[in-house]
C-alpha positions as CSV (number, residue, x, y, z in Angstrom):
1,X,9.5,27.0,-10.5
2,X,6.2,28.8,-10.1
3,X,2.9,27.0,-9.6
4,X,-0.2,29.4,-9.9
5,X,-0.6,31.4,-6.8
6,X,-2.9,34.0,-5.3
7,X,-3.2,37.4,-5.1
8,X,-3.5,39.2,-2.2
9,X,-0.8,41.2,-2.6
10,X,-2.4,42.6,-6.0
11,X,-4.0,45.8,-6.5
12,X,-7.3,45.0,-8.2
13,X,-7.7,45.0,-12.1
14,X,-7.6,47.8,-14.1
15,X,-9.9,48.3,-17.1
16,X,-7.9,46.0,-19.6
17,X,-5.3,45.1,-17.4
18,X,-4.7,41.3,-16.4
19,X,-3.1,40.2,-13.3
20,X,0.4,38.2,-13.3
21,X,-0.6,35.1,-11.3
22,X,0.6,32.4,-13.4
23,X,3.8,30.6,-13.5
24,X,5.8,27.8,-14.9
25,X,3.4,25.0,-14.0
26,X,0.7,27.1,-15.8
27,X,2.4,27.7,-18.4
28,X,3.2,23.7,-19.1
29,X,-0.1,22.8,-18.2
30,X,-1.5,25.1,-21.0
31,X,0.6,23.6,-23.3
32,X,0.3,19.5,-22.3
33,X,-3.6,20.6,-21.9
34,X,-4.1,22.3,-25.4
35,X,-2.2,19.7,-27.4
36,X,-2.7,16.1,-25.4
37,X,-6.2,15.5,-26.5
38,X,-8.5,12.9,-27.8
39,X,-6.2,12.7,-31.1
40,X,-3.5,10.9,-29.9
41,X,-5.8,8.5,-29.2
42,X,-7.9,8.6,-32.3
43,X,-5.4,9.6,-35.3
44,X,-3.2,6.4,-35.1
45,X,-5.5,4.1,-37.2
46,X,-5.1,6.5,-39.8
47,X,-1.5,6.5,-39.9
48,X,-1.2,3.2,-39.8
49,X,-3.5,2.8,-43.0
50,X,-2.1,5.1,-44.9
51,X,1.6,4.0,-43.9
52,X,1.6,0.1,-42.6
53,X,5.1,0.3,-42.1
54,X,6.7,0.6,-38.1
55,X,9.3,2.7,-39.3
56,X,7.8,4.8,-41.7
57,X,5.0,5.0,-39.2
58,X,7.4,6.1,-36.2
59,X,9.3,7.9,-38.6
60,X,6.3,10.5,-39.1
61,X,5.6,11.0,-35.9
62,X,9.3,11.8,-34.7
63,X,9.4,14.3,-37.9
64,X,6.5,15.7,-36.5
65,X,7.8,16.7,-33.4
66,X,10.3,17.6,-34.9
67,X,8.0,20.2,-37.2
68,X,6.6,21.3,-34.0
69,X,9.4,22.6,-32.4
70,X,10.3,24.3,-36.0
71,X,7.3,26.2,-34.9
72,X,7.9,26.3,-31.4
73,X,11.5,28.2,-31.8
74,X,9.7,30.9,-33.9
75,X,6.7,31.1,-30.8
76,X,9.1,31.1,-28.3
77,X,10.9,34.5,-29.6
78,X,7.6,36.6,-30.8
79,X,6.0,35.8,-27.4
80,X,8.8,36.9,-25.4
81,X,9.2,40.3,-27.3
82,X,5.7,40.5,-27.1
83,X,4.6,38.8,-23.6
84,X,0.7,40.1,-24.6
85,X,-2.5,39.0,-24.2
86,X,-4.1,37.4,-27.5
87,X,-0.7,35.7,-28.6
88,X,-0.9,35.4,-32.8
89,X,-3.0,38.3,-33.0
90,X,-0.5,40.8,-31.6
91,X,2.4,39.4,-33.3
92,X,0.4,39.6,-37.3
93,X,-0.7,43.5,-36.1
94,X,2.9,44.2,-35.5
95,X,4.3,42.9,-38.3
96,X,1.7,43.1,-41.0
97,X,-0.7,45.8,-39.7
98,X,-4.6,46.2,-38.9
99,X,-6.2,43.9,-41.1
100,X,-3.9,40.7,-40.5
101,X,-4.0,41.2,-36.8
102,X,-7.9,41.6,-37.6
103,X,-8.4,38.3,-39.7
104,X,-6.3,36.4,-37.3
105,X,-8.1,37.2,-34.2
106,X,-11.5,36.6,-35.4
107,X,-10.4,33.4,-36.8
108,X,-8.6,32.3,-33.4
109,X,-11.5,33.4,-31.7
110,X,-13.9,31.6,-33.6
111,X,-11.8,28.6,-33.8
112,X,-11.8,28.3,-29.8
113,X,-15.6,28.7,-30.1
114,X,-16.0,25.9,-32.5
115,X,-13.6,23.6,-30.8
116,X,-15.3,24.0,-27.2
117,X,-18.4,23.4,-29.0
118,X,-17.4,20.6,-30.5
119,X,-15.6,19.1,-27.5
120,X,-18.2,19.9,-24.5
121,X,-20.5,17.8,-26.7
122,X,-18.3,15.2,-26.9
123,X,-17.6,15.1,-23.3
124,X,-21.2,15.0,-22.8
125,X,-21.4,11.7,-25.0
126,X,-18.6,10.2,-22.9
127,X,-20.2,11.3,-20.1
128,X,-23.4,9.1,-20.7
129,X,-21.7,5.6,-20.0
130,X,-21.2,6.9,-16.4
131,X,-24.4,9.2,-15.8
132,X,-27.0,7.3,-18.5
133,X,-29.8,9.6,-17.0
134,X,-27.6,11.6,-19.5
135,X,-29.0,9.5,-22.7
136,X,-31.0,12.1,-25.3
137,X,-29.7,15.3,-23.5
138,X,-26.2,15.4,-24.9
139,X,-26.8,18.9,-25.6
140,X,-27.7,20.6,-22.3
141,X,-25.7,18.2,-20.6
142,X,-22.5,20.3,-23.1
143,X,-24.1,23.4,-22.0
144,X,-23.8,22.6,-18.5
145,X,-19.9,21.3,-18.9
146,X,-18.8,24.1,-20.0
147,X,-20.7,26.9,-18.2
148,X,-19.4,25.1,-15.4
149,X,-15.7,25.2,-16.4
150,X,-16.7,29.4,-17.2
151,X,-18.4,29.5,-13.7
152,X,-15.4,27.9,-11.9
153,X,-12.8,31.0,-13.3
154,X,-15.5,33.9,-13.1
155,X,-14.6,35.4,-10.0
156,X,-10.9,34.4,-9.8
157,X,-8.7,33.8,-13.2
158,X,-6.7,31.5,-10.8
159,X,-9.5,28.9,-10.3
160,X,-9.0,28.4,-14.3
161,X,-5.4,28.1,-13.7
162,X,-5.9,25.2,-11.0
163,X,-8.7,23.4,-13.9
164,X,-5.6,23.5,-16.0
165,X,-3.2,22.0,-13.8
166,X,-5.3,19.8,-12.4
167,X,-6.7,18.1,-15.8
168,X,-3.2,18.1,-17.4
169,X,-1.5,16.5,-14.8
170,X,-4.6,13.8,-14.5
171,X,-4.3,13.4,-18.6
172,X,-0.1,12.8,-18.3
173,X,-0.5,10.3,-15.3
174,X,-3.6,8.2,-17.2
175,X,-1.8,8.1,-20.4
176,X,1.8,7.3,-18.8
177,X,0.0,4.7,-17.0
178,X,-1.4,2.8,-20.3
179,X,1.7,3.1,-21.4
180,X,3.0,1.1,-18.8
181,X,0.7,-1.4,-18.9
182,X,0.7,-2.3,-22.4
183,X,4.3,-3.3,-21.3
184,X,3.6,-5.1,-18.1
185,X,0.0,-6.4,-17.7
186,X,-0.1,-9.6,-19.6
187,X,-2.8,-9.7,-22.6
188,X,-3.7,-12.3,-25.1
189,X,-1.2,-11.7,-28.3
190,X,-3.5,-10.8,-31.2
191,X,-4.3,-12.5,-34.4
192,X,-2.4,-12.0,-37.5
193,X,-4.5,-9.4,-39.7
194,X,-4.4,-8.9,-43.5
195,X,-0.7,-7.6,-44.3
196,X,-1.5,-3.4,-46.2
197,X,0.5,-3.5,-48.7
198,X,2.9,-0.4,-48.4
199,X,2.5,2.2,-51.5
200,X,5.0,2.8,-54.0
201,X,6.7,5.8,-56.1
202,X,3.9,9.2,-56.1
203,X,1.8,7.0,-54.1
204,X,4.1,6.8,-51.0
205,X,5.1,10.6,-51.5
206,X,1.1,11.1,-51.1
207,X,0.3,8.9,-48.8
208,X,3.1,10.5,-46.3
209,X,1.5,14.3,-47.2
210,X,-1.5,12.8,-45.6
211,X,0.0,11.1,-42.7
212,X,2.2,14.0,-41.6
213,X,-0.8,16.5,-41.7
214,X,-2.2,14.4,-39.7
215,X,0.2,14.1,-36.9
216,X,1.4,18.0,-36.9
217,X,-2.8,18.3,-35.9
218,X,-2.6,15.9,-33.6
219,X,0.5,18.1,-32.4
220,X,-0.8,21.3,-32.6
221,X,-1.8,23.4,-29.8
222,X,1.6,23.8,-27.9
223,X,2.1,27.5,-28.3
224,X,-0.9,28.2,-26.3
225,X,0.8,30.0,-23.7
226,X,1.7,32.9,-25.9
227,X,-1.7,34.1,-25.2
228,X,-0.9,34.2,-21.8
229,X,2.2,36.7,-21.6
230,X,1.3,39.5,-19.7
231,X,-0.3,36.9,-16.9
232,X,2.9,35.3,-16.3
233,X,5.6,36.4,-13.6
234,X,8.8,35.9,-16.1
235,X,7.1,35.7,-19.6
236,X,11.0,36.2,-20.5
237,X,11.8,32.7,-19.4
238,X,8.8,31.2,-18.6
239,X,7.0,31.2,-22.4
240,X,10.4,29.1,-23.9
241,X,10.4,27.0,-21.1
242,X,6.9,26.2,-21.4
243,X,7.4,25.3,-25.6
244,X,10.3,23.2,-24.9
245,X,9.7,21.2,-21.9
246,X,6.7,21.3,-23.0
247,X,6.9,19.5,-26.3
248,X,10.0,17.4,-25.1
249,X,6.8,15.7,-22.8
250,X,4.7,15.6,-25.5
251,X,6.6,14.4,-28.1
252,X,8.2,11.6,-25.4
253,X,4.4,10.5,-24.5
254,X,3.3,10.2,-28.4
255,X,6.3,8.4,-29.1
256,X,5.5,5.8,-25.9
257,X,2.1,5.3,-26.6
258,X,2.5,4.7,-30.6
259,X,5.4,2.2,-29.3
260,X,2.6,0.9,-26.6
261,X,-0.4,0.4,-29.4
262,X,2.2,-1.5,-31.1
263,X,3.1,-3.6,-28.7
264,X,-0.4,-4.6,-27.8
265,X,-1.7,-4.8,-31.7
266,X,-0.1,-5.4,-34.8
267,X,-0.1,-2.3,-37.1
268,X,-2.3,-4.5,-40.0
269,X,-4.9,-4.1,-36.9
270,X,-4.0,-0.8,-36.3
271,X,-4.7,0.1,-39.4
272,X,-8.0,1.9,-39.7
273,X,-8.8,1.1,-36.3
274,X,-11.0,4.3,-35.3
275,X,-10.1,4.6,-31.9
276,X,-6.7,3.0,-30.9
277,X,-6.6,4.2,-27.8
278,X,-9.8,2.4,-26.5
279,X,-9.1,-1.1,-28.7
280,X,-5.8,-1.3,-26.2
281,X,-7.5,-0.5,-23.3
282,X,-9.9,-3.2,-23.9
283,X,-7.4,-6.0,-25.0
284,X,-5.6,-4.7,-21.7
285,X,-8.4,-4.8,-19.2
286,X,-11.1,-6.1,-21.0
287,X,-15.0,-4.6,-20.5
288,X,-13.0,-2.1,-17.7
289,X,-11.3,-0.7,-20.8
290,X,-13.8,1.1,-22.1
291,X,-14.7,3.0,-19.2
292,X,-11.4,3.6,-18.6
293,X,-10.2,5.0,-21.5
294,X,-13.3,7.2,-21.4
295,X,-12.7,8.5,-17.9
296,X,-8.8,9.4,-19.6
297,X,-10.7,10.9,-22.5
298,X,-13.2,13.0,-20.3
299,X,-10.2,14.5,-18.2
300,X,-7.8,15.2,-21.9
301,X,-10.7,17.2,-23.0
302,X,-11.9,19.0,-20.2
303,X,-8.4,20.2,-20.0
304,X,-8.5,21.4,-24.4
305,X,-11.6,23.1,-23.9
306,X,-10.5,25.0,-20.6
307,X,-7.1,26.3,-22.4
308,X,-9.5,27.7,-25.1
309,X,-12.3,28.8,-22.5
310,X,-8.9,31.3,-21.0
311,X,-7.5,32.5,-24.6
312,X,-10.4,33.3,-26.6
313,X,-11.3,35.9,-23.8
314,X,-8.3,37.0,-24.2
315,X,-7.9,37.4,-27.8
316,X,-11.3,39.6,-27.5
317,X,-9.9,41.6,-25.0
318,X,-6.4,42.5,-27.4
319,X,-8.8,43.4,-30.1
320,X,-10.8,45.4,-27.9
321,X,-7.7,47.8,-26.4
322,X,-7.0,48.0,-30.2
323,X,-10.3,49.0,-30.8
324,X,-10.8,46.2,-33.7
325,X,-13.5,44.8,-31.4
326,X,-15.9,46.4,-28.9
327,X,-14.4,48.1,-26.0
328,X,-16.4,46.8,-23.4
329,X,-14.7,43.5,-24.2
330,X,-11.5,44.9,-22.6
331,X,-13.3,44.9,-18.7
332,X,-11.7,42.7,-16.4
333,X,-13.1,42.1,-13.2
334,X,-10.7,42.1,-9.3
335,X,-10.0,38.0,-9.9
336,X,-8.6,38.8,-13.4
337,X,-11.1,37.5,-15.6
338,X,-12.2,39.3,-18.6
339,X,-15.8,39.1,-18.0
340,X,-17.4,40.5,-21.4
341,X,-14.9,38.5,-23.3
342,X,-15.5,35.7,-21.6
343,X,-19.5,35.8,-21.3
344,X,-19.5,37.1,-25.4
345,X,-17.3,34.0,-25.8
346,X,-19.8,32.1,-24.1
347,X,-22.7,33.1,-26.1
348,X,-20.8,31.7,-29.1
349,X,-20.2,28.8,-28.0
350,X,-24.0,28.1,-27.0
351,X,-25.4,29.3,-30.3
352,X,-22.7,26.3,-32.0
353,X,-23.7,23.8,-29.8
354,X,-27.2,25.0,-30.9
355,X,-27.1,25.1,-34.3
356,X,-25.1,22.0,-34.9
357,X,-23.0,23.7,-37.6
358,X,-19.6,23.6,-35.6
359,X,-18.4,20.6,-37.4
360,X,-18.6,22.8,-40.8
361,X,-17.2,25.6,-39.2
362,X,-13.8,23.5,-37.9
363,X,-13.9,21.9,-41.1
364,X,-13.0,25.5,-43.0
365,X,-10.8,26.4,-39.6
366,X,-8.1,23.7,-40.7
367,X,-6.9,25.8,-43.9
368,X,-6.7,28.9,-41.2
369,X,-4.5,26.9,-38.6
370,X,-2.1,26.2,-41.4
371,X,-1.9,30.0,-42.2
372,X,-1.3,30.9,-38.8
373,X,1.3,28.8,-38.7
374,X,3.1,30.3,-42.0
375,X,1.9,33.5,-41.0
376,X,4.4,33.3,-37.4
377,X,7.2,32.6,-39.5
378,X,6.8,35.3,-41.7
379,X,6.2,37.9,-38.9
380,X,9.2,36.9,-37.3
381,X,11.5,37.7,-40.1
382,X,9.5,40.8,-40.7
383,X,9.9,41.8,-37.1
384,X,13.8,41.0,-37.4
385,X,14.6,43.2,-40.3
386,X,12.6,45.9,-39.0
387,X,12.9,45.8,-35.2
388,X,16.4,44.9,-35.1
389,X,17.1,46.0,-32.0
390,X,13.8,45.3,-30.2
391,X,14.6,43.5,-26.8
392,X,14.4,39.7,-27.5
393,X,14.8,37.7,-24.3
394,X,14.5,34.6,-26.7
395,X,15.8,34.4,-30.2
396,X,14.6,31.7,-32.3
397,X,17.8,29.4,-32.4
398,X,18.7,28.5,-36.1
399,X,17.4,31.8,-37.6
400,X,16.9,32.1,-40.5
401,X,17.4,28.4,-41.8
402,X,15.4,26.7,-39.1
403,X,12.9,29.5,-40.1
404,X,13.2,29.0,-43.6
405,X,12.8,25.0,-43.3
406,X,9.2,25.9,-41.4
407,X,8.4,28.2,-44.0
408,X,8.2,25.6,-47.0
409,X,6.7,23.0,-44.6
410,X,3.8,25.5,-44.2
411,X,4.0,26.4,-47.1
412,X,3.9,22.4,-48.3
413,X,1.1,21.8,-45.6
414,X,-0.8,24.3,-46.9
415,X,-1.0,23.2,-50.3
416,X,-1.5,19.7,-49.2
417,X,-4.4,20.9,-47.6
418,X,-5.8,22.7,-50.3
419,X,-5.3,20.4,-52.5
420,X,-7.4,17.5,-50.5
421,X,-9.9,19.3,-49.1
422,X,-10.8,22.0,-52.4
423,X,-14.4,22.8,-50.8
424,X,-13.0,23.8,-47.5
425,X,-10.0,25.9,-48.8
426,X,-12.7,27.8,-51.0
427,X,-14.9,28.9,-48.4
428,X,-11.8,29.5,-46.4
429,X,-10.7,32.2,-49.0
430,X,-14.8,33.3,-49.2
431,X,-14.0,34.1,-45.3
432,X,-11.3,35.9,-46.3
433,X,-12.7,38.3,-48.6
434,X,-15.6,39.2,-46.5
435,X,-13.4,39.2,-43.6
436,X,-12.5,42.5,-45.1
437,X,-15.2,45.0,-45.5
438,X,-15.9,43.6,-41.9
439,X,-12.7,44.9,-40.7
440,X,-13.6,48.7,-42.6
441,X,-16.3,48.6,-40.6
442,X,-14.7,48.6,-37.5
443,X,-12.3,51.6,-38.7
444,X,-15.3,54.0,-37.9
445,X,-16.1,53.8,-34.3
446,X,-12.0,55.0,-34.0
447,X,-12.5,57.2,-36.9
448,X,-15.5,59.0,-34.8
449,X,-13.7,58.7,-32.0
450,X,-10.4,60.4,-33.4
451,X,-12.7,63.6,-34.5
């Protein structure tokens, strides 16, 4: 098993070319860190409301794991035929040409951007309890958090991999740990809340729509390492590894701490709680519980927005040595850091946090995640029929009918979604359509550059 390591023995970076320093531990790391956030900590008291039954409330949860490593066997197999930088966005240009690969790189990139906008400021809101100096800065204070975590990979890509092993190890020891106290510390036993009456006929069927897309969300973010191919030493073994020990952790931890909320709270108070997470920490440890449930907080997402800080550079840079985005975005610096990428990425990120309209922008990015996710399914039994004999050091076990069970989840999802947010979905398919005469435009620099 590989941790990160240096790289002396490396020749420095070419233009465009990354440097295999990551291994195993990286690899896990980046998927624990991108998926193990603040939702496992938040989405619960929806659940709960929507389904006040324990079973049918575990029930979701396990079927959401369950959805996620649907998705992760159909991950696993394009990013070991493909072990590229930019993950999604080379597997849609292979399998459904230029303006797929286009639409699904911008809208990866700008869904990192978003997120770390939206993230870094909450950090900084967190971080006020312990710093109050803090209090009516909350947006230089997010500028600062993640220039920082840029800063800290600049010179060497492996810094970022350390900031990634560090934060998701922190996250998986804090969380284990409530989880073991909700067993073992002794609290006082809650009062009986108001029983939610369970819904009945259509109304269940809805009401479990709405709870599952909320937990395969709160699970998403696992296949992160596929953006990472070409940086790993064994991509061939290392990327399924990475999805399946990956997700066994993260679907054992969800499944612990639903169990541990509850333990320590009845699911009528469960229901609609906003943040479960912090209302057990308190009836735990009392006034220490919020700050430490904040401190786990702080560390979950300073992990999310570091896995995003690495792959949106790296989406650039693909799109860039494909000439669907600026070719200076394909330099890379001796330490392995895409510079331009990363400093363009950067600049993004600063005019969100500026702005204030990243929480529209995330809103619309839902309906695109969904996509995505139909779209992997779909390339890989594109990529099958035509590439038959294309070297696969993964297949995606199951093919095609664990493929085909994924596709009409999506496909469900994806409906569901439109369906309950219409607004979103709309402008979603507005981004679309413009998305296109974007793309022509960027079929004349090569056009030029072909003459």
């Amino acid at each position: 098993m590989h941790a990160v390591t240096g790289n002396a023995a490396s020749p420095p970076a070419a233009r465009g070319r990354l440097l295999r320093v990551f291994g195993l531990v990286f690899a896990l790391a980046i998927a624990i860190g991108s998926t193990i956030g603040g939702g496992i900590l938040r989405t619960p008291g929806d659940i709960a409301a929507l389904l006040p039954s324990v079973p049918l409330y575990l029930a979701v949860w396990i079927l959401g794991g369950v959805n996620a490593l649907l998705g992760a066997t159909a991950y696993a197999e394009l990013g070991t035929m493909m072990p590229c930088a930019g993950g999604p966005y080379v597997f849609a240009r292979r399998a459904l040409g230029d303006f797929a690969g286009f639409f699904v790189g911008y809208m990866n990139w700008l869904q990192d951007c978003t997120t770390n906008a939206a993230l870094s400021l909450l950090v900084a809101e967190y971080t006020i309890a312990f710093v109050p100096a803090l209090y009516g800065h909350s947006v230089p204070a997010a500028f600062l958090i993640y220039a920082t975590l840029v800063a800290v990979q600049w010179r060497q890509v492996r810094w970022g991999g350390h900031v990634q092993t560090f934060t998701s190890l922190a996250k998986t020891i804090a969380l284990g740990g409530l989880v073991v106290a909700a067993f073992v510390w002794p609290h006082p036993a809650a009062a009986p809340g108001a029983a939610h009456l369970l819904p009945h006929g259509g109304a269940l069927l809805v009401a479990l729509a709405l709870a599952m897309q909320g937990v395969i969300f709160t699970y998403s973010g696992y296949h992160y390492a596929v953006f990472f191919g070409e940086e790993l030493h064994d991509p061939g073994r290392q990327i399924p590894r990475s999805l399946f020990y990956g997700l066994a952790l993260i679907i054992g931890m969800y499944l612990l701490l639903n169990a541990a909320y509850l333990w320590v709270i009845p699911i009528a108070h469960l229901a609609h709680d906003p943040f479960a997470g912090a209302t057990v920490a308190r009836t735990l440890f009392g006034a220490r519980g919020d700050s430490i449930i904040r401190a786990i907080v702080i560390v979950s997402i300073l992990g999310t927005i570091n896995v995003s800080v690495l792959s949106s550079a790296r989406v650039l840079l693909s799109m860039g040595r494909d000439r669907l985005f600026l070719r200076q975005a394909t330099a890379v610096n001796a330490g392995g850091t895409p510079t331009v990428a990363t400093f363009l990425s950067t600049l993004v990120v600063f005019a969100f946090l500026l702005s204030g309209t990243f929480n529209a922008a995330l809103q619309v990015a839902v309906a695109f995640v969904v996509a995505q996710y139909l779209l992997m399914f779909v390339t890989l039994i594109l990529l099958r029929r035509r590439e038959p004999e294309a070297p696969r050091p993964y297949r995606a076990w199951g093919y095609p009918w664990t493929t085909a069970v994924g596709i009409v989840i999506a496909a469900a999802f994806l409906a569901g979604v439109a369906l309950n947010d219409t607004r979103h979905t709309l402008i979603a398919l507005a981004v679309l359509a413009v998305s296109y005469p974007l793309y022509r435009l960027t079929l004349r620099p090569r056009r030029g550059a072909r003459r």
